[in-house]
Backbone as CSV, one residue per row, in Angstrom:
resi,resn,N_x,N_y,N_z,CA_x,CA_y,CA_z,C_x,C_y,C_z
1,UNK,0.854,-1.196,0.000,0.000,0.000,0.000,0.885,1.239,0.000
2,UNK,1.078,1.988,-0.904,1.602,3.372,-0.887,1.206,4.363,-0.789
3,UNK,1.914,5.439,-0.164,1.291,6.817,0.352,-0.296,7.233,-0.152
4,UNK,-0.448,6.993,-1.812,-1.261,6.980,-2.126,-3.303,6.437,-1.437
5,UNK,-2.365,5.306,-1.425,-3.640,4.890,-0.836,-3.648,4.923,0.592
6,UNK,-2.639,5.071,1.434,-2.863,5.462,2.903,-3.918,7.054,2.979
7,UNK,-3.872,7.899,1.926,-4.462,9.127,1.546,-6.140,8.598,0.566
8,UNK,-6.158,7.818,0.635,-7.631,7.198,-0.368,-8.477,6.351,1.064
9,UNK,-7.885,5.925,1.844,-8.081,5.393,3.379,-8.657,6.554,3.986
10,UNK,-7.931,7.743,4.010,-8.513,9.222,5.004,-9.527,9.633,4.652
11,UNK,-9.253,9.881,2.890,-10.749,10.246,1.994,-11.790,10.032,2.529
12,UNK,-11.818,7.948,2.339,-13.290,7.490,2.438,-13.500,7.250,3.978
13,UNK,-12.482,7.470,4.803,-12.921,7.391,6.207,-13.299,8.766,7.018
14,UNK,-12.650,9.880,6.400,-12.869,11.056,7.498,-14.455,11.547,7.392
15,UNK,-15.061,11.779,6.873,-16.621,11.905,6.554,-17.357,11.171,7.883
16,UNK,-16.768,9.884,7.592,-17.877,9.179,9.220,-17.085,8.790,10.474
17,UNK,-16.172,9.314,10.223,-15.425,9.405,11.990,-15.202,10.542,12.470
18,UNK,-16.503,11.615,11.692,-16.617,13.366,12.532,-18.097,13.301,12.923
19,UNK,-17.897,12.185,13.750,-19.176,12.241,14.892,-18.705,12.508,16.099
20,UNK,-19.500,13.549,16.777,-20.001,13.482,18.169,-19.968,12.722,19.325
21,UNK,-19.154,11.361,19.374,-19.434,10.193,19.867,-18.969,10.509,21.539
22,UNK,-17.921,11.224,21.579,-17.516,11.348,22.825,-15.934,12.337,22.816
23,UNK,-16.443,13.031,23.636,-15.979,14.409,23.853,-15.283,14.794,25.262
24,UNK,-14.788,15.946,25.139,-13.909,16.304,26.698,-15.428,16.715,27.651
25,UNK,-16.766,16.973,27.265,-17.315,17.738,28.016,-18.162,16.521,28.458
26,UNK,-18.037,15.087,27.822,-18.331,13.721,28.322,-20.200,14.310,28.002
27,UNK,-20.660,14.529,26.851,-21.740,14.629,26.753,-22.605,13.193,26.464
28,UNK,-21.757,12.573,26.175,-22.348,11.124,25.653,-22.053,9.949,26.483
29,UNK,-21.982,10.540,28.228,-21.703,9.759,28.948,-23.157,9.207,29.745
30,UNK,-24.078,8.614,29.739,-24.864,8.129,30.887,-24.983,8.534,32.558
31,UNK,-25.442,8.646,33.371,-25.742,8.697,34.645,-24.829,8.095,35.126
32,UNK,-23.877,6.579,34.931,-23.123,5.993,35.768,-21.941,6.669,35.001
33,UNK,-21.961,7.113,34.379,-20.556,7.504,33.772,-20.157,6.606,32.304
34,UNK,-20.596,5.452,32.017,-20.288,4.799,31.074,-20.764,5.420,29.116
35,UNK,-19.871,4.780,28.683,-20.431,5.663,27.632,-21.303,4.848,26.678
36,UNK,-22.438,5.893,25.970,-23.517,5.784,25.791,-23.407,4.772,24.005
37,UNK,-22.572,5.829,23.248,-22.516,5.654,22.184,-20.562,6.063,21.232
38,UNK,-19.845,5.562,20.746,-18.574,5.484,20.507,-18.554,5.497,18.943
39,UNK,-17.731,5.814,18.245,-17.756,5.296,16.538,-17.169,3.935,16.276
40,UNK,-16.342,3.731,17.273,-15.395,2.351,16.858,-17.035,1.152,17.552
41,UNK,-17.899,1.239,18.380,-18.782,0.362,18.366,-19.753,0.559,17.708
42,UNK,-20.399,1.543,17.364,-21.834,2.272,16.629,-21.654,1.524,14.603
43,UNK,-19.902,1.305,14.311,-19.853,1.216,12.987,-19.800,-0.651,12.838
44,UNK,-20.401,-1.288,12.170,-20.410,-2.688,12.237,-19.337,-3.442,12.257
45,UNK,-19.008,-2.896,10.932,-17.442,-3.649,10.683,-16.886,-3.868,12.167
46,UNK,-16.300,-2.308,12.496,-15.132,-2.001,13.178,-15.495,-2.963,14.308
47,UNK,-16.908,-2.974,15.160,-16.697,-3.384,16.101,-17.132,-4.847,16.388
48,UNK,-16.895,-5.673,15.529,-16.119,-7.228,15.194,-15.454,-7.327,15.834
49,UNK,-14.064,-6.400,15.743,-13.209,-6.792,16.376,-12.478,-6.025,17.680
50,UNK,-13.643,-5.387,18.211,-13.156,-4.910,19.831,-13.464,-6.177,20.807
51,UNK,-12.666,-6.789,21.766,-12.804,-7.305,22.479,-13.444,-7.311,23.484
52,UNK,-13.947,-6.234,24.286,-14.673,-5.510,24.998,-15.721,-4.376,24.922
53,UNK,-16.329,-3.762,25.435,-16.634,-2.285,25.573,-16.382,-1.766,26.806
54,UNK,-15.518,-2.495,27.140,-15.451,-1.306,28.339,-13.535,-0.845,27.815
55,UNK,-13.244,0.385,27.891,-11.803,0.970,27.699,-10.513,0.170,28.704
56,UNK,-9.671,-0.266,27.715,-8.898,-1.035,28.666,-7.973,0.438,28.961
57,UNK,-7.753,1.224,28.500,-7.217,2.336,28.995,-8.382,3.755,28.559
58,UNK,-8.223,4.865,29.259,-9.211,6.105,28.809,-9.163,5.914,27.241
59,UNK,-9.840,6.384,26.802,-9.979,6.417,25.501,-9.736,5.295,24.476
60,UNK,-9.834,4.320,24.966,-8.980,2.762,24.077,-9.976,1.759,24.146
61,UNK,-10.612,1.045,23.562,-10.820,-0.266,23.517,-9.908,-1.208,23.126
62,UNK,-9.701,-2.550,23.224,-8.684,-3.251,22.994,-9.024,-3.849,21.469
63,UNK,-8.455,-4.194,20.825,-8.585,-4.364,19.113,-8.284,-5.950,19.256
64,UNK,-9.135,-7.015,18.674,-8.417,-7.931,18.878,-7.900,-8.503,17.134
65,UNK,-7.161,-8.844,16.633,-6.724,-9.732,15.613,-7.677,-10.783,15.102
66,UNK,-8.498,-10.590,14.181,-9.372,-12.357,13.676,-8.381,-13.181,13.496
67,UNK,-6.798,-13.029,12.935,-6.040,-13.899,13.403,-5.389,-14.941,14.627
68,UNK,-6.299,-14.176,15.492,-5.767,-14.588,17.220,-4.465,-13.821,17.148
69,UNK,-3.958,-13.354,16.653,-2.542,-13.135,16.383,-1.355,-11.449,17.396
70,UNK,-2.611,-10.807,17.353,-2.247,-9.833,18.469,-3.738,-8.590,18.628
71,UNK,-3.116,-7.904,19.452,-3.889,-7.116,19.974,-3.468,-5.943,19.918
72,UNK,-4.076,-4.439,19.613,-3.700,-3.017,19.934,-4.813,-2.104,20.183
73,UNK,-4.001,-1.258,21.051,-4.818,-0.343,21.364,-5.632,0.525,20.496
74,UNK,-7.110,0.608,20.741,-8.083,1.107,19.247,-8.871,2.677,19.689
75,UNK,-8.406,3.448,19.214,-9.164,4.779,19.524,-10.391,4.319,19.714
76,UNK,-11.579,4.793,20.554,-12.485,4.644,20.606,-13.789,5.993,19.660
77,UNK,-13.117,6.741,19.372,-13.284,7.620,17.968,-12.583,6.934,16.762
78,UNK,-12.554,5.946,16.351,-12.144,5.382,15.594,-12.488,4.587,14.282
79,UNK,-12.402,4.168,13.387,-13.104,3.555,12.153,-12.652,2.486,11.531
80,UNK,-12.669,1.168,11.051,-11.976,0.655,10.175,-12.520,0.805,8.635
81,UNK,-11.888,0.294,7.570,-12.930,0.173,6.418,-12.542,-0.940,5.978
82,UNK,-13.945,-1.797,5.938,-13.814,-3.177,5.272,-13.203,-3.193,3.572
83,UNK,-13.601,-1.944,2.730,-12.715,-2.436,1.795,-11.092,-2.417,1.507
84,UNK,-10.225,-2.128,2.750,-9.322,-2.350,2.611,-8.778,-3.374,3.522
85,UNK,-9.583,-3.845,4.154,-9.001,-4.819,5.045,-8.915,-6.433,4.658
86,UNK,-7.661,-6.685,4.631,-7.407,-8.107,3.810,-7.126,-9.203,5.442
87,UNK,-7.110,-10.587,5.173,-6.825,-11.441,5.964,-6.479,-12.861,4.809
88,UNK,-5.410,-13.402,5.169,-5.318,-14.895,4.408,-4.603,-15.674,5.552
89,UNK,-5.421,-16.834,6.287,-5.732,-17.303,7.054,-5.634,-16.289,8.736
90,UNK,-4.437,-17.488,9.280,-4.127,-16.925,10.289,-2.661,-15.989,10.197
91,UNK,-2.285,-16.406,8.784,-0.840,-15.867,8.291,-0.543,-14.376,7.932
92,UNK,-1.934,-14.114,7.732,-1.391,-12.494,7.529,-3.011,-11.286,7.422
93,UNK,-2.542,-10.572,8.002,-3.664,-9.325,7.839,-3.456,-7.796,7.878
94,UNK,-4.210,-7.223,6.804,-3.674,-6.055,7.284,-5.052,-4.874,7.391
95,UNK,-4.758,-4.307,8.472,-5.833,-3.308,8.890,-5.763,-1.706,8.413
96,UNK,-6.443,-1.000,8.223,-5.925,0.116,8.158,-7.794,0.880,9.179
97,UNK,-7.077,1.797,10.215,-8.413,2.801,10.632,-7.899,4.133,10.542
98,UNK,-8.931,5.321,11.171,-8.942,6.590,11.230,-9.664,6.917,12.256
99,UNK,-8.595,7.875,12.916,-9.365,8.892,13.591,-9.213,10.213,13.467
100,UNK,-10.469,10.669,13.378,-10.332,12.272,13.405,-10.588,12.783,14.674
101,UNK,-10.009,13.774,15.212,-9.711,15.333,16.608,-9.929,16.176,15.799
102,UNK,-11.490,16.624,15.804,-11.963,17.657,15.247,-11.233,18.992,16.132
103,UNK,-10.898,18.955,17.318,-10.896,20.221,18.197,-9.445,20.416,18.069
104,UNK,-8.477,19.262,17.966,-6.956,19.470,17.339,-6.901,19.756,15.445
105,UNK,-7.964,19.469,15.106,-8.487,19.572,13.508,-6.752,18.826,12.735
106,UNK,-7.120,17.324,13.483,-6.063,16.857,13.041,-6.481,14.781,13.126
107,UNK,-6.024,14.745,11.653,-6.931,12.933,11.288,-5.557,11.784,11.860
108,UNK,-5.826,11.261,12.471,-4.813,10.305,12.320,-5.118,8.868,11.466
109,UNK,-4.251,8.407,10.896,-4.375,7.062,9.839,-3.305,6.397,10.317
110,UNK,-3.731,4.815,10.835,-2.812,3.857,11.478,-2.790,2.619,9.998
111,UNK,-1.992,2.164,9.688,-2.323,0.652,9.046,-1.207,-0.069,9.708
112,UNK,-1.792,-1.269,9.984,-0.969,-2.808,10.546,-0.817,-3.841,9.323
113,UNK,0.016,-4.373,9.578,0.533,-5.093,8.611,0.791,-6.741,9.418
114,UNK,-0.221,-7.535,9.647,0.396,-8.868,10.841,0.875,-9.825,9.961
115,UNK,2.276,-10.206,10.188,2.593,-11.465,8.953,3.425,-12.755,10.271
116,UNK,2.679,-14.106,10.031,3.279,-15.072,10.680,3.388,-15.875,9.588
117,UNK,4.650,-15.890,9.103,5.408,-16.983,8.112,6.563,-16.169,8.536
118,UNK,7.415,-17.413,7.343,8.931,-17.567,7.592,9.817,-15.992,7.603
119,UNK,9.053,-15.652,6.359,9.782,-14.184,5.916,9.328,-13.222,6.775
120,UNK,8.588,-13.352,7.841,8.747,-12.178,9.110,9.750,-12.006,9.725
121,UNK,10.805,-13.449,9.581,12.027,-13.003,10.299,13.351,-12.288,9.669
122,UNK,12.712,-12.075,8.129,14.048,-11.509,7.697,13.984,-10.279,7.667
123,UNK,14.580,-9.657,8.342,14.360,-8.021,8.659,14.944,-6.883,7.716
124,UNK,15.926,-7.443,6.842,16.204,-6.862,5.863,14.862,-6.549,4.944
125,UNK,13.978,-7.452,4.217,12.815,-7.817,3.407,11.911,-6.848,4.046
126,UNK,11.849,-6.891,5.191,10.426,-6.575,5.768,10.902,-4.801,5.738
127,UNK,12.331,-3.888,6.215,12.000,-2.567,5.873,12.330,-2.315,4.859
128,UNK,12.636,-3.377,4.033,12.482,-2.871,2.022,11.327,-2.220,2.193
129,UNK,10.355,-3.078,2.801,8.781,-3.135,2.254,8.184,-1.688,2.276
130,UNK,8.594,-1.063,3.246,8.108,0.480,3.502,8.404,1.210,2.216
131,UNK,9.587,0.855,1.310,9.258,1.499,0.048,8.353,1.352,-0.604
132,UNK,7.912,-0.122,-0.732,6.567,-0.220,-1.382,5.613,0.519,-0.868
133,UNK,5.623,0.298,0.875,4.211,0.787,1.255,3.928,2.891,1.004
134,UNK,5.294,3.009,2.031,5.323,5.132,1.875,6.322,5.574,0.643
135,UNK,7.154,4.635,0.128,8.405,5.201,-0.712,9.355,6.021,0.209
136,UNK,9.608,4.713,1.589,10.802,5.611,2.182,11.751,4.348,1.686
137,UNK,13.159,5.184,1.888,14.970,4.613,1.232,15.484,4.718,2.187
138,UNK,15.067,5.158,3.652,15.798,5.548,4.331,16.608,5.009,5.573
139,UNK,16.947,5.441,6.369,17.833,4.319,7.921,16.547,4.128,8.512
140,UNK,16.520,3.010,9.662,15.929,2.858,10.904,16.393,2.816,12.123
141,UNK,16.248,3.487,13.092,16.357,3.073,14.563,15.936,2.047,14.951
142,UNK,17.101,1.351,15.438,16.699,-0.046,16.164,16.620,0.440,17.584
143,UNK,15.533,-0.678,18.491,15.635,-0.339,19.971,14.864,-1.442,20.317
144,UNK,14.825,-1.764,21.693,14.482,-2.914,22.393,13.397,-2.332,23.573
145,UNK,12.015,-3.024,23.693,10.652,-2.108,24.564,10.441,-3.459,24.863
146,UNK,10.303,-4.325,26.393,9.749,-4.798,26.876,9.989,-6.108,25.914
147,UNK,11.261,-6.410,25.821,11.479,-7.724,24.744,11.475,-7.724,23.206
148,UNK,10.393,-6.782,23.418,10.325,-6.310,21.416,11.028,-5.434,20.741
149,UNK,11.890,-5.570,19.583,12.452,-4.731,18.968,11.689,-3.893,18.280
150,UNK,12.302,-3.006,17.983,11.790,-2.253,17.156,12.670,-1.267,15.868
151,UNK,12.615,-1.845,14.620,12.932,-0.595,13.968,12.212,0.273,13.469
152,UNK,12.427,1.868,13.461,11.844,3.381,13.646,12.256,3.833,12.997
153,UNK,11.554,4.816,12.064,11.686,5.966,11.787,10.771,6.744,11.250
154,UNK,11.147,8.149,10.785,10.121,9.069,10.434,10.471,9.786,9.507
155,UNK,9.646,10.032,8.822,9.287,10.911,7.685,8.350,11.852,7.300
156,UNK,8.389,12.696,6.135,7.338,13.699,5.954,6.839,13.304,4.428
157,UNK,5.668,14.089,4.424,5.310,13.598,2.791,3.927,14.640,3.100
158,UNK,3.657,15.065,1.034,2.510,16.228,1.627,1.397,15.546,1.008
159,UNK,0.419,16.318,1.580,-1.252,16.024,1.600,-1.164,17.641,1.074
160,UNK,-2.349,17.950,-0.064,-2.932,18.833,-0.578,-1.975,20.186,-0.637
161,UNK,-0.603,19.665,-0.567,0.170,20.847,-0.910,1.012,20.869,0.299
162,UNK,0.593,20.654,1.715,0.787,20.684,2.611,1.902,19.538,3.245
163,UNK,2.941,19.885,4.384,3.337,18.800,4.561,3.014,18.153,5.568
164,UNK,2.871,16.330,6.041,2.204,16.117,6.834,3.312,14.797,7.710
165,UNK,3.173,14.578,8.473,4.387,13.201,8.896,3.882,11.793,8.997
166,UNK,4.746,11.068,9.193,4.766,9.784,9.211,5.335,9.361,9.978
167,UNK,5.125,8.097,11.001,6.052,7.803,11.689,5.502,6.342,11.761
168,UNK,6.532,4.954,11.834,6.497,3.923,11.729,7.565,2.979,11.639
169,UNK,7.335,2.067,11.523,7.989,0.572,12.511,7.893,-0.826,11.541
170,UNK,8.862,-1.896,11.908,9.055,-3.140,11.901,9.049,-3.600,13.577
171,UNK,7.997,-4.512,13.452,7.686,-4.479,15.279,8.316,-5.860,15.048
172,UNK,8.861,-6.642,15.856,9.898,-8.113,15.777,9.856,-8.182,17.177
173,UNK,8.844,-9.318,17.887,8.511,-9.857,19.054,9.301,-11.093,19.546
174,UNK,9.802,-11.701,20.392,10.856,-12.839,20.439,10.071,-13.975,20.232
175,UNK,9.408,-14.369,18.882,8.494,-14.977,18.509,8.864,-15.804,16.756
176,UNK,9.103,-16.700,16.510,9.502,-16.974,15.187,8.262,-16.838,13.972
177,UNK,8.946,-15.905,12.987,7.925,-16.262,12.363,6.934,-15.330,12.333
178,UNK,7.330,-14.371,13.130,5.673,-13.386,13.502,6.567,-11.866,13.276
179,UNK,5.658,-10.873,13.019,6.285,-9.639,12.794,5.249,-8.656,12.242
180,UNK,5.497,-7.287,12.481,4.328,-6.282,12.175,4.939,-4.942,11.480
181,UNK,4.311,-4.339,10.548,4.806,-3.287,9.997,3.584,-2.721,10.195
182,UNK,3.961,-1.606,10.853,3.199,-0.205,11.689,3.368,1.021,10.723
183,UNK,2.206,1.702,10.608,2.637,2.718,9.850,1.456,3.847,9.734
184,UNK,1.946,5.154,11.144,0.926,6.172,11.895,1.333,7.443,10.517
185,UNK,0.045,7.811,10.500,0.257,9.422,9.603,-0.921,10.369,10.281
186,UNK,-0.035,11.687,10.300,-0.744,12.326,10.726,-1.090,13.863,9.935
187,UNK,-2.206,13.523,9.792,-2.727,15.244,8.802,-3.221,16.320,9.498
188,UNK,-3.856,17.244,8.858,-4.731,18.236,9.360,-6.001,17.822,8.291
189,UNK,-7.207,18.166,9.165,-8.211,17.913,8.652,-8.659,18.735,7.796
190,UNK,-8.031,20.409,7.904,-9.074,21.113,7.123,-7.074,22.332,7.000
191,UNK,-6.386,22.150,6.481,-5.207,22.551,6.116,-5.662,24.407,5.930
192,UNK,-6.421,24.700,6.004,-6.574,26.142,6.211,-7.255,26.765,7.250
193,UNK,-7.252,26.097,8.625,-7.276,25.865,9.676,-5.789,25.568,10.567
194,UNK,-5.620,26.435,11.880,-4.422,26.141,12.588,-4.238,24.444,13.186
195,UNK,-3.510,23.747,12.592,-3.348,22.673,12.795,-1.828,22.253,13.196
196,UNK,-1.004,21.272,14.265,-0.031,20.763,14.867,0.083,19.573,13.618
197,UNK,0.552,19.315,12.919,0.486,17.570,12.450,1.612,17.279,12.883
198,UNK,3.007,17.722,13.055,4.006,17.582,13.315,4.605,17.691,14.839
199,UNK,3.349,17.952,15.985,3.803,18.299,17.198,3.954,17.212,18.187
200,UNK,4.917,17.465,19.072,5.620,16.498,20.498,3.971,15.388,20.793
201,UNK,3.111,16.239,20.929,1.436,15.299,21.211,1.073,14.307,20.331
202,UNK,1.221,15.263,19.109,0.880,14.216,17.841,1.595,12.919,17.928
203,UNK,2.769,13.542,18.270,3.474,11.822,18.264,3.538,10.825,18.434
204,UNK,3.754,11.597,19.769,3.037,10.716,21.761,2.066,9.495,21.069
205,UNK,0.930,10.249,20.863,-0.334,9.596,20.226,-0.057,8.254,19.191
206,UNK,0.555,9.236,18.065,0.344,7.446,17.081,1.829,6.637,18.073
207,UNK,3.132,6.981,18.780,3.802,6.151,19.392,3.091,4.984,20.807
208,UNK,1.947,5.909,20.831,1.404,5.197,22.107,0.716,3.972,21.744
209,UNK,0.266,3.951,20.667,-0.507,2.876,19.899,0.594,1.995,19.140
210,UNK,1.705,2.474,18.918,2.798,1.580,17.974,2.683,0.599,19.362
211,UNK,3.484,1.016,20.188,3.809,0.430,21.532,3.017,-0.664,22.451
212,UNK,1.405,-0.563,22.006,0.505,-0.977,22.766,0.311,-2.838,21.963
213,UNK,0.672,-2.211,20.779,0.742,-3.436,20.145,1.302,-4.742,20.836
214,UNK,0.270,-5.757,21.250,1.219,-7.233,21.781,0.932,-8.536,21.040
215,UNK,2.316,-9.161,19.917,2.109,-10.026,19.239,1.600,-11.303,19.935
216,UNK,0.810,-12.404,19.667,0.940,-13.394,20.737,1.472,-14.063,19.789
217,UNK,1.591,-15.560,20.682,1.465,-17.028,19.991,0.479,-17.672,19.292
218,UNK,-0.678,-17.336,20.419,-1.814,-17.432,19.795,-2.703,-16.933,21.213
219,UNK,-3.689,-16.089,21.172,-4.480,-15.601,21.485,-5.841,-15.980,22.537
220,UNK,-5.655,-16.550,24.029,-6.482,-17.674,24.460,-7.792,-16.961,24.558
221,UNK,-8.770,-17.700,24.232,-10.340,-17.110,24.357,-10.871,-17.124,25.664
């Protein structure tokens, strides 16, 4: 998938993930506090695959894999779209959602990439692949989070004239065979509007979700 279509993903998703669903002023919260109505449960697809409704962290439902294969943290303003979402068996899937922060007037676009076969372990192959996917050539940061490696890096690339960032990963779990290519972008929703796409928060944000990611073995019910 290349830049291109990570930008054909925002298109057909930002339109129905600028709902109302839940807000700082908690208008869509109930009497006990729980919330009433969310986009990541209200949309069919998407919420297949939440494991819960209740937030395993503020703002998060837990995402589970139809692969059994892992789990990440899922905006709960959030969207998937079934026509880009592929699966062939338990061996590979790839997701792509959106969320829009109307009040930061800024979209974020995540796609996962889950591959369990042989060639997840060759790590050379797997950050070729980011050329295919963004058309980056460039180095990665390697680093080690709680057993999992990680190679990192970031880039820019423009939306509507504008420039917007990228930031993403080869996730490599001490697991044979298993491996994830992560890949957060962040826009402005309405580019003639004051918008951060590039700020310390923005980051935070799609890094907090790279991170949340946990490959399993397999997934107990």
């Amino acid at each position: 998938m290349r830049i291109e279509m990570i930008l054909v993903i925002f298109a057909a998703l930002m339109l129905s993930s600028c709902g109302n669903y839940y807000n700082e002023e908690n208008e869509n919260l109930d009497a006990q506090g729980n919330n009433q109505k969310t986009l990541a449960l209200d949309d069919e697809f998407t919420k297949d695959f939440i494991a819960s409704d209740q937030e395993v962290v503020e703002g998060y439902y837990l995402f589970k894999s139809h692969t059994d294969g892992y789990t990440v943290h899922f905006p709960i303003n959030a969207s998937m779209d079934k026509a880009v979402y592929e699966r062939v068996g338990n061996q590979f899937e790839s997701v792509g959602f959106v969320e829009n922060d109307e009040i930061q007037n800024l979209s974020f676009i995540y796609n996962i990439y889950y591959d369990d076969q042989p060639r997840a372990n060759d790590i050379e192959f797997k950050l070729d692949m980011f050329d295919t996917y963004i058309d980056y050539k460039g180095d990665f940061k390697d680093y080690i989070r709680n057993r999992i490696t990680y190679y990192y890096a970031e880039d820019k690339f423009e939306f509507e004239g504008k420039e917007s960032s990228l930031y993403f990963s080869y996730i490599k779990p001490p697991l044979e065979n298993k491996g994830i290519q992560f890949i957060g972008s962040v826009l402005c929703i309405d580019y003639e509007k004051p918008c951060k796409q590039d700020s310390k928060e923005a980051k935070e944000k799609v890094l907090n979700i790279m991170h949340s990611i946990d490959v399993k073995s397999r997934i107990v019910n």
